[in-house]
C-alpha positions as MATLAB code, in Angstrom:
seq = 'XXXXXXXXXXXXXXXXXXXXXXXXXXXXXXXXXXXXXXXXXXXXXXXXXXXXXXXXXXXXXXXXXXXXXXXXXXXXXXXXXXXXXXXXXXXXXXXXXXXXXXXXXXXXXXXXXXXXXXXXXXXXXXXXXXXXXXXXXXXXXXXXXXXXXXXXXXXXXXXXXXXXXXXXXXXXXXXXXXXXXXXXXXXXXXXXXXXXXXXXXXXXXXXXXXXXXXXXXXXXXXXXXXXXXXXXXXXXXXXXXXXXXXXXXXXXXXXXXXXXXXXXXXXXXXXXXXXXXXXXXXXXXXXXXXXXXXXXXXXXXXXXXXXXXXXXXXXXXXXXXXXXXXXXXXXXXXXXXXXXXXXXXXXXXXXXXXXXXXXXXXXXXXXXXXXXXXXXXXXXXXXXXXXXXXXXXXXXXXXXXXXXXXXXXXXXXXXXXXXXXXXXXXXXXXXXXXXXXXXXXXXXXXXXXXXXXXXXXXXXXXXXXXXXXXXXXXXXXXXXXXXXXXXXXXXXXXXXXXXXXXXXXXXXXXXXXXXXXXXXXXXXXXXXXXXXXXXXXXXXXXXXXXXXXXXXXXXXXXXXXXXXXXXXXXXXXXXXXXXXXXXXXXXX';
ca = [
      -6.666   22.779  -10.444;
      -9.665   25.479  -10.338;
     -11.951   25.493   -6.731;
     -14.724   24.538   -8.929;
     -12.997   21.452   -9.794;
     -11.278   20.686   -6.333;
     -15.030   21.218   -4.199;
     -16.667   18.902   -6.726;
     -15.524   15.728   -4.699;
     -16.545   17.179   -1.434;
     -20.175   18.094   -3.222;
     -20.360   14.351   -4.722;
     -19.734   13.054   -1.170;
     -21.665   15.496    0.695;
     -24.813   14.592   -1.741;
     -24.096   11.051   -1.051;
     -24.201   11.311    2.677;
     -27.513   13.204    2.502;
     -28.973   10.367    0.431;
     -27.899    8.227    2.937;
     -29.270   10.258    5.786;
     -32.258   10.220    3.932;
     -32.394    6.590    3.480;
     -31.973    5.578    7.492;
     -34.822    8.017    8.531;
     -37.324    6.158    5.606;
     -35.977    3.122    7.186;
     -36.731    4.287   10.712;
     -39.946    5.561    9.963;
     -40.713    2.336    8.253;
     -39.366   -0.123   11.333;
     -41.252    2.946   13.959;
     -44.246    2.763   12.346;
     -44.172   -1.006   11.681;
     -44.210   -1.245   15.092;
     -46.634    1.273   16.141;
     -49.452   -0.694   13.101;
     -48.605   -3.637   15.866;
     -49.374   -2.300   18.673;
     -52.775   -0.607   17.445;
     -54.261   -3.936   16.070;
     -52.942   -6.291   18.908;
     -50.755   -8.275   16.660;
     -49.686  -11.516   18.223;
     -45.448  -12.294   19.286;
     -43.114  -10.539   20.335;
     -43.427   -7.186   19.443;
     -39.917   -5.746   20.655;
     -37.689   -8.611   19.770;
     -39.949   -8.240   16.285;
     -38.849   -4.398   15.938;
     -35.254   -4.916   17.180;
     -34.772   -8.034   14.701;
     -36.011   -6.272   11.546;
     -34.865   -3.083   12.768;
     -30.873   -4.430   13.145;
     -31.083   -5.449    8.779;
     -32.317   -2.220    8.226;
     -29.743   -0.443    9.943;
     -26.982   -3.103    9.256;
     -27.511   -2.685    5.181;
     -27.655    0.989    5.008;
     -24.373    1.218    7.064;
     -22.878   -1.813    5.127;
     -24.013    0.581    1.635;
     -22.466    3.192    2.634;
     -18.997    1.655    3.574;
     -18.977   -0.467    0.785;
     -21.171    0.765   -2.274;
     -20.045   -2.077   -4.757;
     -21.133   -4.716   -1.953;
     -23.663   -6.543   -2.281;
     -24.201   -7.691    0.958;
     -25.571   -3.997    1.763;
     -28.355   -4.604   -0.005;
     -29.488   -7.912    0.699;
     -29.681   -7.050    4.259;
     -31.454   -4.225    3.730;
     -34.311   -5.960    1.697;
     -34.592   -8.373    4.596;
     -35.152   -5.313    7.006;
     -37.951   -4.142    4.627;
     -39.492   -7.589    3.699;
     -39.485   -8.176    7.433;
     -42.032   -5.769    8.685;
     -43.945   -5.692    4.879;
     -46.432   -7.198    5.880;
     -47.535   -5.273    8.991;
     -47.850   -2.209    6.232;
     -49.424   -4.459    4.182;
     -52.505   -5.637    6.527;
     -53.863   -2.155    6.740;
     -53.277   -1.345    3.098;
     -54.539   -3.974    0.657;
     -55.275   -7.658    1.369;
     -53.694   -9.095   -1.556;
     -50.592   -7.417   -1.195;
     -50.715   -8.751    2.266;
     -50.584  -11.991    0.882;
     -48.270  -11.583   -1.194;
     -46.083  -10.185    1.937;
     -46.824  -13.607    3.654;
     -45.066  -15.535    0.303;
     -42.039  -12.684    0.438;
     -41.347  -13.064    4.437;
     -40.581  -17.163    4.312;
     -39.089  -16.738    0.601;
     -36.549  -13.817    2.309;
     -34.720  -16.328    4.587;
     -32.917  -17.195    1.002;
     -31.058  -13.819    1.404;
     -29.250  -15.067    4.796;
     -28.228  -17.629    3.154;
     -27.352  -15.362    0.209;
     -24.999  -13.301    2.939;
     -23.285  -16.062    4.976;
     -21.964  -17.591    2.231;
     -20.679  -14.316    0.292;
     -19.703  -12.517    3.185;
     -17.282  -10.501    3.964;
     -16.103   -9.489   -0.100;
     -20.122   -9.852   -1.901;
     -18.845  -12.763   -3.554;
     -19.274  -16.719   -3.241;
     -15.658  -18.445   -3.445;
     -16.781  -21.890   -4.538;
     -18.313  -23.015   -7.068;
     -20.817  -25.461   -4.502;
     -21.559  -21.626   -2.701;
     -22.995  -20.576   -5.620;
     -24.726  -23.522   -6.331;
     -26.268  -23.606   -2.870;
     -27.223  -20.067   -3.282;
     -29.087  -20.734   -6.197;
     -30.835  -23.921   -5.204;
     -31.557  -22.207   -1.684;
     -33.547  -19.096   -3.345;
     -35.343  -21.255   -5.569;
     -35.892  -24.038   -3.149;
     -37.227  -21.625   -0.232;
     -39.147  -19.155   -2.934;
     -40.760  -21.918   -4.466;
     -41.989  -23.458   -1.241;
     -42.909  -20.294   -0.006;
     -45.009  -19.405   -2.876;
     -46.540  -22.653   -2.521;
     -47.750  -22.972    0.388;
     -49.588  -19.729    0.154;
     -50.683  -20.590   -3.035;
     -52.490  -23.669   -2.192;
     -53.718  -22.407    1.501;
     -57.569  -23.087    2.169;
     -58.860  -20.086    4.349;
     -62.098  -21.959    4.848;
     -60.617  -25.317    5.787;
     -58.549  -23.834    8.522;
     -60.969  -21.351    9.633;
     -59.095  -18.237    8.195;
     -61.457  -16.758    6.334;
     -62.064  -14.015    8.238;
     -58.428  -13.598    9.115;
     -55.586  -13.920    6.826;
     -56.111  -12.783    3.373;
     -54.505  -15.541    0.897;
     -53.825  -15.765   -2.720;
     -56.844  -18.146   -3.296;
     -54.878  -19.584   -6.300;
     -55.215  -23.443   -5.731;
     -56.961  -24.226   -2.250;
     -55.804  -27.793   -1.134;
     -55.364  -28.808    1.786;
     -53.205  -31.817    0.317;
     -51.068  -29.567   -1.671;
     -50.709  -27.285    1.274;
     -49.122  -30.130    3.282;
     -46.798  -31.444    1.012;
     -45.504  -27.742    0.457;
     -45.386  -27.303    4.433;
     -43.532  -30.119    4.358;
     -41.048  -29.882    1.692;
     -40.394  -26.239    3.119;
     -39.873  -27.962    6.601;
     -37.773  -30.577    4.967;
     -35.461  -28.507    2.890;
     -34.386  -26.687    6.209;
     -31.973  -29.235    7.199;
     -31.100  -30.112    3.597;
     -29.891  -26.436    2.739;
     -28.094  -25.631    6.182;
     -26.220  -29.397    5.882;
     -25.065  -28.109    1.779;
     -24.453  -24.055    3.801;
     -22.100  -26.062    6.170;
     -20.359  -28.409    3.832;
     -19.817  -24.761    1.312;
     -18.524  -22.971    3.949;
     -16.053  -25.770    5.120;
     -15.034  -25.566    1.728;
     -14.317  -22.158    2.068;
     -12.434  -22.341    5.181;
     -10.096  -24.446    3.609;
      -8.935  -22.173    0.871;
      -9.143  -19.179    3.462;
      -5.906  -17.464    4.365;
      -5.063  -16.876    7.733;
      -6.683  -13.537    7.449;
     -10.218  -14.735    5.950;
     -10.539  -17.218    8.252;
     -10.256  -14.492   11.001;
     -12.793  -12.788    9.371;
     -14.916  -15.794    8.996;
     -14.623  -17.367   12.531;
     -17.739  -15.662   13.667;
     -19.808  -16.672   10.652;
     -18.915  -20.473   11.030;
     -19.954  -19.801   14.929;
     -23.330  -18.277   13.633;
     -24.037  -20.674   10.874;
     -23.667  -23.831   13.181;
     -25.627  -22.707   16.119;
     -27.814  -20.618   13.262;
     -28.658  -23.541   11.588;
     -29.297  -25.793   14.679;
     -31.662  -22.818   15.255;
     -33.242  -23.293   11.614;
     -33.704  -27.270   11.870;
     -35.155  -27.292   15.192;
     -37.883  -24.784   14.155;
     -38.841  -26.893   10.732;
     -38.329  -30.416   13.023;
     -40.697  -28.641   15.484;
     -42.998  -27.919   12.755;
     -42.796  -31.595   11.077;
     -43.467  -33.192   14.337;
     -46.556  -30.715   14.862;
     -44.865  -29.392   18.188;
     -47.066  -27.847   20.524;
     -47.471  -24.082   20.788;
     -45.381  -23.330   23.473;
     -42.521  -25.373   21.800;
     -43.112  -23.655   18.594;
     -43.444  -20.218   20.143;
     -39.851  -20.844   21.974;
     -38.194  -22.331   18.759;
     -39.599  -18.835   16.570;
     -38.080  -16.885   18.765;
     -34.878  -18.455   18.845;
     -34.594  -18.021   15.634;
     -35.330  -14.804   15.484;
     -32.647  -13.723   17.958;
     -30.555  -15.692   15.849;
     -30.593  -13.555   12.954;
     -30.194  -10.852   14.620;
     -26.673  -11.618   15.259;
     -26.050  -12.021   11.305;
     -25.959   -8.493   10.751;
     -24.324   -7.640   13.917;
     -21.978   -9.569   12.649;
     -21.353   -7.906    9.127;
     -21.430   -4.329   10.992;
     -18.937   -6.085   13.489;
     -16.625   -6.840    9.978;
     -17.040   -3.246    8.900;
     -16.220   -1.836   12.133;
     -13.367   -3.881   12.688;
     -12.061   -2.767    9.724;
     -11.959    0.763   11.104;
     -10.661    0.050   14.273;
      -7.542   -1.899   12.636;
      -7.181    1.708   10.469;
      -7.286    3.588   14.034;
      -4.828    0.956   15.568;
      -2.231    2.163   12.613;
      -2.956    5.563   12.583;
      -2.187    5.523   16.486;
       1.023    2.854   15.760;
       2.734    5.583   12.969;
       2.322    8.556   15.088;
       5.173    7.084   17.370;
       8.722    7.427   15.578;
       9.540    4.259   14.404;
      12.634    2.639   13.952;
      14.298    0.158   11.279;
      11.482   -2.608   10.626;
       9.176   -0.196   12.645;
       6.678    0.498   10.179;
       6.334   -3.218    8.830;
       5.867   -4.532   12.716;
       3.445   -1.892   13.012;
       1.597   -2.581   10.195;
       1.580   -6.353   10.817;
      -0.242   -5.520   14.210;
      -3.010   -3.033   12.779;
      -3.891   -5.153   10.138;
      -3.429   -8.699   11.870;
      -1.178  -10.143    9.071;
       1.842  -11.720   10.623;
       3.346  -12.406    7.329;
       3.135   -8.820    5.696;
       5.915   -7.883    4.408;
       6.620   -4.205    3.672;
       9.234   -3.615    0.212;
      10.982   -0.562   -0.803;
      12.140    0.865   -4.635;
      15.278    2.004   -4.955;
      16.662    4.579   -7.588;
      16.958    1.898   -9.982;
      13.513    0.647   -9.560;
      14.403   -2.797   -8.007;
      13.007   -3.653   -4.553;
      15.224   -3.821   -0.881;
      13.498   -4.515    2.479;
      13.984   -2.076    5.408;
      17.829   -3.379    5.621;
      18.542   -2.121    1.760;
      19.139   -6.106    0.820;
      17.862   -6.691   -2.503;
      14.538   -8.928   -2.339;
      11.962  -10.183   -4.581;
       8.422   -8.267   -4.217;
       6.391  -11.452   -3.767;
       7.798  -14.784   -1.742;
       5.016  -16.845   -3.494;
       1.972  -16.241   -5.769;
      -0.230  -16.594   -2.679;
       0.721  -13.350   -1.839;
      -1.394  -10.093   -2.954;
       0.782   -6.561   -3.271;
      -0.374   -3.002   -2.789;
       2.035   -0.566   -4.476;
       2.766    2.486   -2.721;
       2.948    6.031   -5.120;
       4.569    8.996   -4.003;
       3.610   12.582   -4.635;
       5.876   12.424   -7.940;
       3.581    9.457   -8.967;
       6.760    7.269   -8.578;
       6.847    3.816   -7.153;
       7.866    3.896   -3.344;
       7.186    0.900   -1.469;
       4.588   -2.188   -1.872;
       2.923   -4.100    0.649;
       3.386   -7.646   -0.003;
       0.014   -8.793    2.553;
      -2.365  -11.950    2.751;
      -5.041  -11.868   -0.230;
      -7.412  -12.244    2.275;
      -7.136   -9.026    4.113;
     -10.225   -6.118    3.738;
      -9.421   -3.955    0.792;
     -10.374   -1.468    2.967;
      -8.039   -1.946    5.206;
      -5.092   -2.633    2.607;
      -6.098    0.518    1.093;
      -6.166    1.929    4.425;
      -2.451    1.025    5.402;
      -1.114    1.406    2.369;
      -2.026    5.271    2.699;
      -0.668    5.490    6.439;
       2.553    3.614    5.105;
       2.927    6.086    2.229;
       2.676    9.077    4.656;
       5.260    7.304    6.848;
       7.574    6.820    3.882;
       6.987   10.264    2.379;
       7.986   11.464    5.778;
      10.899    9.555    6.279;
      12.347   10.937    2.778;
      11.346   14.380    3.168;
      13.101   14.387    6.736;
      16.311   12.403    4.862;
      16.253   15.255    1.975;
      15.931   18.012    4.760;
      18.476   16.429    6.968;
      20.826   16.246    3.436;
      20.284   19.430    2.603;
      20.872   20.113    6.228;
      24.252   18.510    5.813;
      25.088   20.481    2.677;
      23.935   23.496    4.313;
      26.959   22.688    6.762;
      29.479   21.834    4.750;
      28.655   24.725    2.129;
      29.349   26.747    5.423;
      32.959   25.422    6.410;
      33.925   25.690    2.648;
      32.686   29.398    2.632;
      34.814   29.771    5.443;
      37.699   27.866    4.710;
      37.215   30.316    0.930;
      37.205   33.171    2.925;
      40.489   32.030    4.644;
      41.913   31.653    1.366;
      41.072   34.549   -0.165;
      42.315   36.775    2.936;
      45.739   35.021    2.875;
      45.732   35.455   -0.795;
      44.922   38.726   -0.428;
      47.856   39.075    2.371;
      49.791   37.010    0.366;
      49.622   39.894   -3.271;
      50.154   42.624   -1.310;
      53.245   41.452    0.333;
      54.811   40.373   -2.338;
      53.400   42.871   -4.965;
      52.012   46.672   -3.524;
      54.161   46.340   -0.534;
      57.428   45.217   -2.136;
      56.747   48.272   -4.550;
      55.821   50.785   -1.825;
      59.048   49.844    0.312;
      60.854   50.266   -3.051;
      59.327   53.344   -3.291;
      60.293   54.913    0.264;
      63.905   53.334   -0.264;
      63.926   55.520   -3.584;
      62.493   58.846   -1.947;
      65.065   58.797    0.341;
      67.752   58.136   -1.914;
      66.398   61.011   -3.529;
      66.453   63.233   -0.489;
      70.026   62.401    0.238;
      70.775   63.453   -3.702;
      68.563   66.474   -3.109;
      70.651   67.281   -0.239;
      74.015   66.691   -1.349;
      73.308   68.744   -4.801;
      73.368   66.113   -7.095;
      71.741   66.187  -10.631;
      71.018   62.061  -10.188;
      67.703   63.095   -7.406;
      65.279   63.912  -10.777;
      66.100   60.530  -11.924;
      65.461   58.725   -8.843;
      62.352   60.816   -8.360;
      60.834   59.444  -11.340;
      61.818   56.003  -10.657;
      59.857   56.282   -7.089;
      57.023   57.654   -9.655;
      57.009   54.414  -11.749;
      57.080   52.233   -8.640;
      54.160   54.723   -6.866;
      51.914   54.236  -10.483;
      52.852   50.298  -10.694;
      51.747   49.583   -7.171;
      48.257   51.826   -7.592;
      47.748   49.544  -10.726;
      48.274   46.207   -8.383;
      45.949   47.356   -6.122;
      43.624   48.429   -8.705;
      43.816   44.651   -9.709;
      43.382   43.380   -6.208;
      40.274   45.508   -5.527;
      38.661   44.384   -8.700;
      39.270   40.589   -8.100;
      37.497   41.172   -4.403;
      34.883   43.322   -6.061;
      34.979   45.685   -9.371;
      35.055   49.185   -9.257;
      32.862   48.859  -12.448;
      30.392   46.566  -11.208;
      29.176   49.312   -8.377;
      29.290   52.385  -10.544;
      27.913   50.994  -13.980;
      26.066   47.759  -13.255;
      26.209   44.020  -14.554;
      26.519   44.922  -18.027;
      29.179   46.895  -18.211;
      30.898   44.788  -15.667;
      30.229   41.509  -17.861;
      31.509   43.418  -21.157;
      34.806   44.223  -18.964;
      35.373   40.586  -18.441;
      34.501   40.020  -22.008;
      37.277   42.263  -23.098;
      39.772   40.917  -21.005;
      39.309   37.304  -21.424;
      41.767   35.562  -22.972;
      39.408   33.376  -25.414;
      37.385   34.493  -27.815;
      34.107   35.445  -27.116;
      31.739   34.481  -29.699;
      28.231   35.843  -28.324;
      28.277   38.231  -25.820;
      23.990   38.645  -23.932;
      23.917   41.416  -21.517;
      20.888   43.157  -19.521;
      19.554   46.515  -19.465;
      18.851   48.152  -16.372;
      20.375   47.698  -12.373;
      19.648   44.510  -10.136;
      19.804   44.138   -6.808;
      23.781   44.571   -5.392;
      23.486   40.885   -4.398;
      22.079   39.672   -7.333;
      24.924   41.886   -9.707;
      27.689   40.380   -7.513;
      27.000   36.982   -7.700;
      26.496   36.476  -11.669;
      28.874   39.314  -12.259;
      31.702   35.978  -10.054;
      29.895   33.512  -11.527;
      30.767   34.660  -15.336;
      34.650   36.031  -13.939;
      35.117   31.908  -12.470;
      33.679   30.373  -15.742;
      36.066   32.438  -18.075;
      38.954   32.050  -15.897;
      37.945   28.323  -16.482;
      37.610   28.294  -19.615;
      40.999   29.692  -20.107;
      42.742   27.040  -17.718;
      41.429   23.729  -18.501;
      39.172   24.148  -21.443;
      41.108   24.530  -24.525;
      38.376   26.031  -26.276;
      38.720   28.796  -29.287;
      35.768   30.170  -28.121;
      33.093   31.098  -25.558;
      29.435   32.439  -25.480;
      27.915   35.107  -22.538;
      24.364   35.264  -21.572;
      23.118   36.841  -19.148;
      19.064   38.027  -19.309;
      16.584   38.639  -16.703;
      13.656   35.799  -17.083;
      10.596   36.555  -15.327;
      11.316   36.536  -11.543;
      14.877   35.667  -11.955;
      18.173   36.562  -13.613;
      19.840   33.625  -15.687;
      23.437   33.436  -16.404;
      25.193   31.202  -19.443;
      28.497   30.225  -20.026;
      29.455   28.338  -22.723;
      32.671   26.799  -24.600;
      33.861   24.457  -27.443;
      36.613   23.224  -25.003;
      37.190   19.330  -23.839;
      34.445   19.183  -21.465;
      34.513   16.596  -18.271;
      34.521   19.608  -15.808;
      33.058   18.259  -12.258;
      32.186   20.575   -9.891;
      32.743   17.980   -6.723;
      36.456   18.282   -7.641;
      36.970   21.305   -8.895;
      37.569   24.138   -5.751;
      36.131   27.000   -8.215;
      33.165   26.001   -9.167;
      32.232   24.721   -5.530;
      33.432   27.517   -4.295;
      30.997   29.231   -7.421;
      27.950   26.644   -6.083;
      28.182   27.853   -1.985;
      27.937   31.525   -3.556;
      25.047   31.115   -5.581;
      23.317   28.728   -3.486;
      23.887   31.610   -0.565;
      21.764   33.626   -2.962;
      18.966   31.435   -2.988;
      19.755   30.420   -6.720;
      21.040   27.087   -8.125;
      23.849   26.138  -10.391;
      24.317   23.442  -13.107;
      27.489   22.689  -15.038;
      26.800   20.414  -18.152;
      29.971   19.228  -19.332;
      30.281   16.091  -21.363;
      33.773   15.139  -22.398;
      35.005   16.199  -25.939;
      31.287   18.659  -26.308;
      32.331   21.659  -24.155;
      30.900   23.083  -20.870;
      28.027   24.969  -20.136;
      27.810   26.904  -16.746;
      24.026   27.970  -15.984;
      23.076   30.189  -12.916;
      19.605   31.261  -11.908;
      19.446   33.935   -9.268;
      15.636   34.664   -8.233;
      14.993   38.526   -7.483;
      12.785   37.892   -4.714;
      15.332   36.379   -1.868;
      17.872   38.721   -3.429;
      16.002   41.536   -2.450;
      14.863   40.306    1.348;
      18.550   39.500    1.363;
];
């Protein structure tokens, strides 16, 4: 991957924040100067509960849109933050838009209802939700609209005051749409109640944690709501009404406290984990942990084996989901295969699945990258105690050939040069003979040990190099050799040594178990590494876990920093294949 194509992520996001920074300080400057168009023209209430109420949606939604971009709940809360102070900007602008301000302000209390009963996903989960979302904007917007619509400046002595839309003046038809407005109040928050019982049902032990709050809200909420329109029915007196708008107002305030409460909890349960896996855990450790950061009791955490099927933290074969209530997050390793799934309530915060399913793939990652290092750590070992235990061998072998070859010859041969001496001495014609004998015995044991040195490392190989060394073994092999590969040029000593044994144990293979009529040689220097070939027509089925050679072959070239791989089906031959890199050779 290219840098230009790795930063382009980081720019995407880094633009995004700076629209988003952007965003909050329009949003402050429009709450700020709300406030300050207040204070200048001695609007009436109150002024900070006004600013802190409007102020909290504004904030809320441009938080809640920038945790979650495909939420809708975002923006509905931040249209209630700007509808809420439109028309103070309005006032000093342009009357009629102030008007129009007055319709949006009532109409906007449709968008609370709009959040409670789609929050905490953006979406309604009953079909009565949506229903009562529906009826609610058109209900309150219609109201709205109409009592604005039909307002008569001069029969309430607002001429001079409140701009209207001077559509249909009536005082009538103004009543009857205070009225209906006042009288849908209780109507929508009974229908908001009844939809959101509704939804408690279905909820999952995890949405109805997430929804606790909200039910709290929406009854006391609502009371809030009904007492204001019953107060406004019953033509409460000033004070009352005064008391019962502000209320309400602190009321909503705690609706988007609440959403930003959901978000942040949501972060706090990722923090909880990330805090949890940084402990070592033991068998079942990660699933308890999980289960706590999340607050799903019934999570169940489910692991792929080789074979693809699933195991829980014991290795016991298990289904991945108990019940089709239950959601799953599949966990991907860095080799894009499956490693785990989290079998979790479908209720949970994607966020938060998301969230642990990424801490629970680091945890697993780690756990197999610290079982392949403690393996390898383990083969390490024993590779070790069989390179000794070879080297054991090979001395007593070694011990074991000259004894009973050089030696034996060399004791023949002083036996016979003092037979000689004695024949010398005593005149006798029979000393020549006996010399020559202790000649043939002198020549037979150099040739032995000759043989012996080339076995623990050829004469050839040092002087000439891998090629001639590899067409030495050629010549001498006792099958065929078909193809014969060889490089130009010196390698390092290490390098030379190791495919120079690796090609001597294949033939001398190939020549005990393979049967075969013939063989092929290969050996080539490949970019940054030298790669060896041995192949046969023989009967195949070599293993190299039982066979002491080509273990014994494995520890060496593994020692060299290369790797070895014996193909060998039975009845198709064997193929030995060594790749020796130059560059641990040479810091060798």
């Amino acid at each position: 991957m290219s840098a230009d194509v790795a930063a382009r992520p980081r720019a995407v996001a880094a633009r995004r924040t700076l629209a988003f920074v952007a965003l909050g300080t329009a949003c402050f400057v429009w709450a700020v100067g709300a406030a300050w168009i207040r204070a200048a023209t001695e609007w009436t209430g109150n002024q900070l509960l006004d600013l802190i109420s409007g102020g909290s949606y504004l904030a809320a939604g441009v938080y809640a849109m920038y945790r979650r971009p495909r939420n809708v709940i975002g923006i509905l809360l931040l249209v209630y933050g700007i509808v809420w102070f439109l028309s103070v900007w309005a006032y000093t602008a342009y009357a009629p838009l102030f008007a129009w301000a007055q319709v949006a302000l009532p109409a906007s209390t449709a968008l609370l209802v709009h959040v409670a009963l789609v929050f905490p996903d953006g979406r309604a989960a009953t079909r009565l939700g949506r229903v009562v979302i529906i009826a609610s904007y058109v209900w309150i917007v219609g109201t709205a609209f109409g009592v604005e619509a039909t307002r008569d400046r001069v029969a309430q002595g607002l001429e001079d005051f409140v701009p209207t839309l001077d559509l249909w003046p009536s005082t009538t038809a103004f009543g009857v749409f205070a009225s209906l407005s006042d009288l849908g109040t209780p109507v929508i928050v009974a229908l908001m109640l009844v939809a959101f019982g509704q939804r408690w049902a279905l909820a999952s032990p995890a949405q109805r944690r997430d929804l606790r709050p909200l039910w709290i809200l929406i009854a006391v909420g609502g009371g809030a709501f009904t007492a204001r329109a019953l107060g406004s029915l019953t033509n409460a007196p000033d004070p009352v009404a005064s008391v019962l708008g502000e209320l309400v107002t602190v009321v909503q305030i705690a609706l988007p406290l609440v959403v930003v409460w959901g978000l942040l909890r949501a972060r706090m349960s990722v923090g909880d984990l990330v805090r949890e896996i940084r402990q070592p855990l033991g068998p079942g450790g990660l699933e308890s942990a999980l289960r706590h950061a999340v607050g799903d009791p019934g999570l169940r955490v489910r692991y792929a084996d080789a074979s693809g099927a699933w195991t829980d933290a014991a290795g016991a074969p298990v289904a991945l989901a108990p019940s089709e209530s239950a959601a799953v997050a599949v966990i991907v390793g860095r080799d894009s295969a499956r490693r785990a799934a989290l079998v979790h309530d479908p209720g949970l915060d994607p966020v938060v699945v998301e969230a642990a399913a990424a801490a629970a793939g680091l945890v697993i990652e780690n756990d197999a990258l610290r079982a392949e290092v403690e393996e390898q750590l383990a083969e390490v070992q024993a590779s070790r105690r069989r390179i000794v235990a070879a080297g054991d061998a090979e001395r007593k072998r070694v011990e074991r050939d000259l004894h009973d070859g050089a030696q034996q010859r060399l004791l023949s041969l002083m036996l016979a040069l003092k037979t000689a001496k004695r024949e010398a001495e005593s005149g006798s014609d029979a000393a020549a003979a006996t010399i020559g004998e202790a000649a043939e015995e002198l020549r037979l044991a150099i040739d032995e040990l000759r043989e012996l040195a080339r076995g623990i490392h050829p004469a050839i190989l040092t002087d000439a190099g891998l090629g001639p060394a590899v067409r030495a073994l050629a010549d001498r092999s006792a099958v065929r050799v078909a193809a014969l590969e060889l490089p130009a040029g010196r390698f390092a000593p290490p390098v030379e040594a190791t495919a120079y044994f690796v090609v001597s144990e294949a033939l001398a293979n190939v020549a005990k178990h393979a049967a075969a009529d013939e063989v092929s040689i290969a050996v080539a220097a490949d970019g940054d590494s030298l790669r060896v070939a041995v192949s046969d027509d023989g009967v195949g089925g070599a293993d190299a876990a039982r066979g002491s050679g080509l273990r014994g072959l494995a520890d060496r070239v593994a020692a060299a920093n290369g790797t070895l791989d014996v193909v060998s089906p039975p009845g198709a031959g064997t193929t030995v294949r060594a790749r020796l890199p130059f560059a641990e050779a040479a810091g060798a």
